[in-house]
C-alpha positions as CSV (number, residue, x, y, z in Angstrom):
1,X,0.0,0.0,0.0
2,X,1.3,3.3,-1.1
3,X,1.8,6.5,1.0
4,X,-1.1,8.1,-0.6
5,X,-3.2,5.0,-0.2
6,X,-2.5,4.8,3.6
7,X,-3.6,9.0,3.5
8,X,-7.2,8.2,1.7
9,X,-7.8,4.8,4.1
10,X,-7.8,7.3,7.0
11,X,-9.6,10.1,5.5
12,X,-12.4,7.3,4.3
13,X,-12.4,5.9,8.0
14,X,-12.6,9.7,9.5
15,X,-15.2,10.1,7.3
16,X,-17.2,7.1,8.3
17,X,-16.4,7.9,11.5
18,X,-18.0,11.5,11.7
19,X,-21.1,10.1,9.8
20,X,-21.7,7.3,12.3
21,X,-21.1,9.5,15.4
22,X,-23.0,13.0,13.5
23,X,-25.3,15.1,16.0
24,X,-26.4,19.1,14.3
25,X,-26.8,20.8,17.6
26,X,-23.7,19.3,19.1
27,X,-21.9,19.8,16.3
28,X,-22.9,23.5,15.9
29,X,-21.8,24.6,19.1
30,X,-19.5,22.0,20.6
31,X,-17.7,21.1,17.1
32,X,-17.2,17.4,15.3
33,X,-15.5,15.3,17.5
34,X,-11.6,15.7,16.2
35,X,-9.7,12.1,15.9
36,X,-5.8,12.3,16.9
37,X,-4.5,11.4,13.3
38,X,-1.2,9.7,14.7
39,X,-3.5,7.5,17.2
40,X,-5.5,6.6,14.3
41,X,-2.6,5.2,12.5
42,X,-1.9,2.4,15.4
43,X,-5.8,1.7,15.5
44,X,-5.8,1.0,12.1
45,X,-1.9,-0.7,11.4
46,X,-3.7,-4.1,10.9
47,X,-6.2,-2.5,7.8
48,X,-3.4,-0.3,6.5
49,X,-0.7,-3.4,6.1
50,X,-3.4,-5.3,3.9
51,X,-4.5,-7.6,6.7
52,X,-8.2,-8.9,5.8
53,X,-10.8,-6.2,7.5
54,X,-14.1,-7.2,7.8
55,X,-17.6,-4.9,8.3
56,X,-17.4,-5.9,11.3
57,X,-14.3,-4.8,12.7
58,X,-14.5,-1.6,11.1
59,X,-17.4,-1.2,13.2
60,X,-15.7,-2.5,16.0
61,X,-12.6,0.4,15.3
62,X,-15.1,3.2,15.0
63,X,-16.2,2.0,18.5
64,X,-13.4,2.5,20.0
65,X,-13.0,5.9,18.5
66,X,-16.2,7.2,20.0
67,X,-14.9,5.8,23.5
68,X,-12.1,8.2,22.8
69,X,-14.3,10.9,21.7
70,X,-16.3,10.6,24.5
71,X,-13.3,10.4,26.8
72,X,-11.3,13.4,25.0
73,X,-14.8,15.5,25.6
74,X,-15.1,15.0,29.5
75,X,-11.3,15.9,29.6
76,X,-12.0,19.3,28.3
77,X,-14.5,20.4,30.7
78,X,-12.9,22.6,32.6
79,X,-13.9,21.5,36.4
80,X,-13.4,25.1,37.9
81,X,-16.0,26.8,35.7
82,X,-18.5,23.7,34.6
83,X,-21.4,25.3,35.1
84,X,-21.4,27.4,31.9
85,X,-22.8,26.4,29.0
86,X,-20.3,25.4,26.9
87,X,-19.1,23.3,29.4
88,X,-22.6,21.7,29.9
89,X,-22.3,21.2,25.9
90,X,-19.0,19.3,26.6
91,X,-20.6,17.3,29.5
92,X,-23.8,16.1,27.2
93,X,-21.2,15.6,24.0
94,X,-19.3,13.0,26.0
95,X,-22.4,11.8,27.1
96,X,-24.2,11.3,23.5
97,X,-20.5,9.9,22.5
98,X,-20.8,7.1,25.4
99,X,-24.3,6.3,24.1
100,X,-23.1,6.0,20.5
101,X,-20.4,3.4,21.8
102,X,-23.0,1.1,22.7
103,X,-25.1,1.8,19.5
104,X,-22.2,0.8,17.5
105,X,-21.2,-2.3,19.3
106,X,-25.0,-3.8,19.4
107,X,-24.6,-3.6,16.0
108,X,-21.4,-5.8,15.5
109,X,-22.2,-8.1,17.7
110,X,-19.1,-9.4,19.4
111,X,-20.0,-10.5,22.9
112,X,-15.8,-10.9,23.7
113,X,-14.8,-7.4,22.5
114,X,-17.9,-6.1,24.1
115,X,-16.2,-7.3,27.2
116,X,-13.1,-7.1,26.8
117,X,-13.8,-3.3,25.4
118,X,-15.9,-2.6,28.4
119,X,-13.4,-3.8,31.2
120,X,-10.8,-1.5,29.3
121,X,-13.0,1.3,30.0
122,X,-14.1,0.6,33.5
123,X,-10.3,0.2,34.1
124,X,-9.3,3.7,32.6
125,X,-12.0,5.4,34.8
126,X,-10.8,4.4,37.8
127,X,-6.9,5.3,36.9
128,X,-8.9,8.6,35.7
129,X,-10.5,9.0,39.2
130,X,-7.2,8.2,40.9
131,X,-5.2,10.7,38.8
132,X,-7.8,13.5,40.1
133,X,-7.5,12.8,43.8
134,X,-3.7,12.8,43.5
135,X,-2.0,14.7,41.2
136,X,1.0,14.3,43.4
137,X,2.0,10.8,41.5
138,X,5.9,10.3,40.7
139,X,6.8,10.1,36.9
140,X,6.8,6.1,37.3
141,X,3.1,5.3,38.6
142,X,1.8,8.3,36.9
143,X,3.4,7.5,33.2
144,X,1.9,3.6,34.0
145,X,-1.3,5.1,34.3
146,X,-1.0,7.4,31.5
147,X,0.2,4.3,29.2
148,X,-3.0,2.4,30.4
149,X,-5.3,5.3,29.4
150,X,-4.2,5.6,26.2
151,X,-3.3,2.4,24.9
152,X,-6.3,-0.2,26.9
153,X,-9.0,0.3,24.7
154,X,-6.9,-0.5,20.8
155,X,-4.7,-3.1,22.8
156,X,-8.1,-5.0,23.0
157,X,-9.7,-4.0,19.9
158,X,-6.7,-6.3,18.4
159,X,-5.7,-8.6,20.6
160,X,-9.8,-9.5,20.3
161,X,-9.7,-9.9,16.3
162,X,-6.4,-11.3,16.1
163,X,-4.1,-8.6,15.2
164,X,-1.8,-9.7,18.6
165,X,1.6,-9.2,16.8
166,X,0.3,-5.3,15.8
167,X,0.2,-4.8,20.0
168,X,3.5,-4.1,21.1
169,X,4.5,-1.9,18.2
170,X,1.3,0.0,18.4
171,X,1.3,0.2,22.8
172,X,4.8,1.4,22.2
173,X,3.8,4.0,19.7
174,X,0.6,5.3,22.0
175,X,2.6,5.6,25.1
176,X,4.8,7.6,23.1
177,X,2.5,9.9,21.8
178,X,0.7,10.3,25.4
179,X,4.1,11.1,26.8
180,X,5.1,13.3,23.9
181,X,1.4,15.4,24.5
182,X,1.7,14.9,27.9
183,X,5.3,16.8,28.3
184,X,3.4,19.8,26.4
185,X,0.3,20.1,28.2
186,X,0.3,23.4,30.3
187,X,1.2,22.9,34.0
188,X,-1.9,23.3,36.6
189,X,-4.5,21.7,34.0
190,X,-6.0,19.8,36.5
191,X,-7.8,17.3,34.0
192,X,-4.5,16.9,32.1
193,X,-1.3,14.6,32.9
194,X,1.9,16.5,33.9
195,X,5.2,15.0,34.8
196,X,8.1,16.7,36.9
197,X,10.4,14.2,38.2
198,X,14.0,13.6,37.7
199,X,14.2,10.5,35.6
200,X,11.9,12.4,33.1
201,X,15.0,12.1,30.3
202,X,15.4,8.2,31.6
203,X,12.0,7.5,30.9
204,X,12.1,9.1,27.3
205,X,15.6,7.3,26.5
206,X,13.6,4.1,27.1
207,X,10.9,5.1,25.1
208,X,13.3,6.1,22.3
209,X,15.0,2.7,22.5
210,X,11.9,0.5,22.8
211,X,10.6,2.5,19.2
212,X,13.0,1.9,16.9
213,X,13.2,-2.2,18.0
214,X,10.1,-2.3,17.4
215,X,10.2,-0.7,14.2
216,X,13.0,-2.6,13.6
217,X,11.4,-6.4,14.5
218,X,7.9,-5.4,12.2
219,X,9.4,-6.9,9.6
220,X,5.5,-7.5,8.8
221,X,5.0,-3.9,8.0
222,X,5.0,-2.7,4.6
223,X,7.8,-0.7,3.9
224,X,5.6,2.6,3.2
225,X,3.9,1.2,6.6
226,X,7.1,1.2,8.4
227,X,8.6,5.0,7.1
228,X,5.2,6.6,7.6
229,X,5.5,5.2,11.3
230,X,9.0,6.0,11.8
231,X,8.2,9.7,10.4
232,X,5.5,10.2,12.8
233,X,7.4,9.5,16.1
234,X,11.0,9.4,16.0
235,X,10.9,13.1,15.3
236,X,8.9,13.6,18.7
237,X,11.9,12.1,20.8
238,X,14.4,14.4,18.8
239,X,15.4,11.7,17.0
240,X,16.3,12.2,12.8
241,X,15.0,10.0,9.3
């Protein structure tokens, strides 16, 4: 699969996506529901590398992105002022996002993933609730947590259909995207993860490292696959093509 191939399977997935999840008020004054494009990519590795994708899994995937929709929507209320409006809006988006989740998934129907989908979620609420009660974690537990967050939900989306050698490239590549966004976030965003610890540089060495094996040992990947992933994160850890 070409470069410009892997460009329109996305778009035609976004697409899908944003007509599956489409709601006029919400979109009028919250805004479509935006899909990190680099997250995407992981989500999708399996269907981009030519692996056989089914109806059903794409519904499956476009599941899982309106969990993420729905989680990215909660995490932009901001808890100091939620009373507004526009906050209210963000509140009810997440909401109508959860409900399309389980829409979606009746449709499939995939009793395993809807388990194994659902357990994910339970499980990133409670690290969610955790990180709010203590934002005091050191760079360890907290990054563990973070990792969780934003890896859970695709880990078991292919672990469930049988896409298990895609996981530890793609849990690699998420945990270093969520670190990468992570170091960015402004400090004192109390819905946001911040790190300030001393073995911040250790923890991205390892990151680095663990990256390029990986890239290294999918020797499954297309080669298109492999340079379009290598492009997308190296560059985040400083690191050259």
């Amino acid at each position: 699969m070409g470069r410009q191939n892997i460009t329109t399977q996305i778009e035609t997935f976004t697409d899908t996506f944003n007509q599956s999840v489409y709601h006029p008020i919400l979109n009028r004054d919250v805004g479509q529901p935006k899909l990190n494009e680099q997250l995407l990519v992981f989500l999708l590795l399996p269907k981009l590398n030519g692996e056989k994708w089914t109806p059903q899994i794409e519904q499956a995937a476009i599941a899982v992105c309106a969990v993420q929709a729905a989680f990215d929507a909660h995490d932009g209320v901001q808890l100091d002022d939620v009373t507004t409006e526009q906050e209210q809006l963000r509140v009810l988006a997440g909401d109508y996002l959860s409900g399309i989740y389980y829409s979606l998934l009746a449709a499939v129907p995939d009793f395993t993933f809807i388990q194994a989908l659902s357990l994910a979620i339970g499980k990133i609420n409670e690290l969610k609730v955790e990180h709010y009660k203590d934002l005091e974690h050191n760079l360890s537990t907290n990054f563990e947590a973070v990792q969780e967050v934003q890896t859970a939900c695709v880990v078991q989306f292919l672990q469930t259909y049988g896409f298990e050698k895609y996981v530890p490239l793609a849990h690699t590549g998420m945990s270093l995207l969520a670190f990468c966004e992570s170091d960015q976030q402004a400090e004192g965003s109390p819905n946001r993860w911040t790190y300030a610890h001393s073995s911040k540089s250790t923890m991205k060495k390892q990151l680095q490292d663990e990256m390029e094996k990986q890239i290294q040992e999918a020797s499954f990947l297309t080669s298109e696959l492999a340079q379009q992933i290598k492009e997308m994160t190296l560059p985040l850890l400083g690191e050259t093509i």
